[in-house]
MITOR-573936 format. One record per residue (C-alpha): x, y, z. Coordinates in steps of 0.001 Angstrom, whole numbers. Each point is the difference from the previous one (the first is absolute). Layout:
BEGIN
((X; Y; Z))
...
This chain:
BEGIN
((0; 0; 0))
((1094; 3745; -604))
((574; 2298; 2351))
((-843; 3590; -722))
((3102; 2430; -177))
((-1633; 3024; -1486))
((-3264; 1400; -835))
((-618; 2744; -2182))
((-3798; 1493; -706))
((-750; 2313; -2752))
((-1166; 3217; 562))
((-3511; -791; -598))
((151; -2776; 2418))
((-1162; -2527; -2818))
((2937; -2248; -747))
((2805; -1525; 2297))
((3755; -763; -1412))
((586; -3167; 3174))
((3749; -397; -126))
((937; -3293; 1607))
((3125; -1829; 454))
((-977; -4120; -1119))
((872; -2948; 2268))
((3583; -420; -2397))
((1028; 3531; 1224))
((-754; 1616; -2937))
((-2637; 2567; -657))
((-2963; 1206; -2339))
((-2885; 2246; 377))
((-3592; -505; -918))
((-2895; 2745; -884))
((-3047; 197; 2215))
((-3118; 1276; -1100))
((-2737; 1477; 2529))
((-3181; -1739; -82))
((-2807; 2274; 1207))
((968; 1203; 3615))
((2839; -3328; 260))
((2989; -912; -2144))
((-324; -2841; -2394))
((2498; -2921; -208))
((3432; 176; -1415))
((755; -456; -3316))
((2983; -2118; -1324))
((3314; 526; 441))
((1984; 2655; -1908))
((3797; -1728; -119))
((2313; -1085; 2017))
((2242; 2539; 1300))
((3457; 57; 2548))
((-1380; 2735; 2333))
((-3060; 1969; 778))
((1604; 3013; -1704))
((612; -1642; -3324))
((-3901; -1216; 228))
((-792; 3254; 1007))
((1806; 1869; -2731))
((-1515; -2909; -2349))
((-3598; 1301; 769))
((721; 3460; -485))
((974; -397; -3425))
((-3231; -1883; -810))
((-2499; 1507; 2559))
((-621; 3373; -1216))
((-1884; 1755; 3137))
((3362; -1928; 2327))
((2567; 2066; -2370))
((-1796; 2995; 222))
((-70; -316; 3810))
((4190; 59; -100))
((-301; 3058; -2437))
């Protein structure tokens, strides 16, 4: 099981990046939707990364409210 490292919500408090590091010491991050007044589930995996930065700096480049956050 993962265990959460980071969790980033987007300004509109409708979607979650879940950075995790993965029982093989690795880490990914997963997007979250919110489901009415709850979030939903996770989705899949997004890679397989060395550290929480690198997933971190991973979902910035393809999460477009994250990079604007670090702007």
């Amino acid at each position: 099981m993962n265990t959460v490292a980071k969790q980033l919500t987007s300004p509109d408090h409708q979607e979650q990046i879940v950075i995790s590091q993965r029982d093989d010491a690795t880490f990914t991050y997963q997007r979250r939707m919110k489901d009415g007044a709850n979030w939903g589930p996770l989705g899949p995996e997004c890679g397989i990364y060395d550290s929480a930065l690198t997933a971190e700096t991973e979902a910035m480049q393809r999460v477009s409210w994250l990079a604007l956050l670090r702007q």
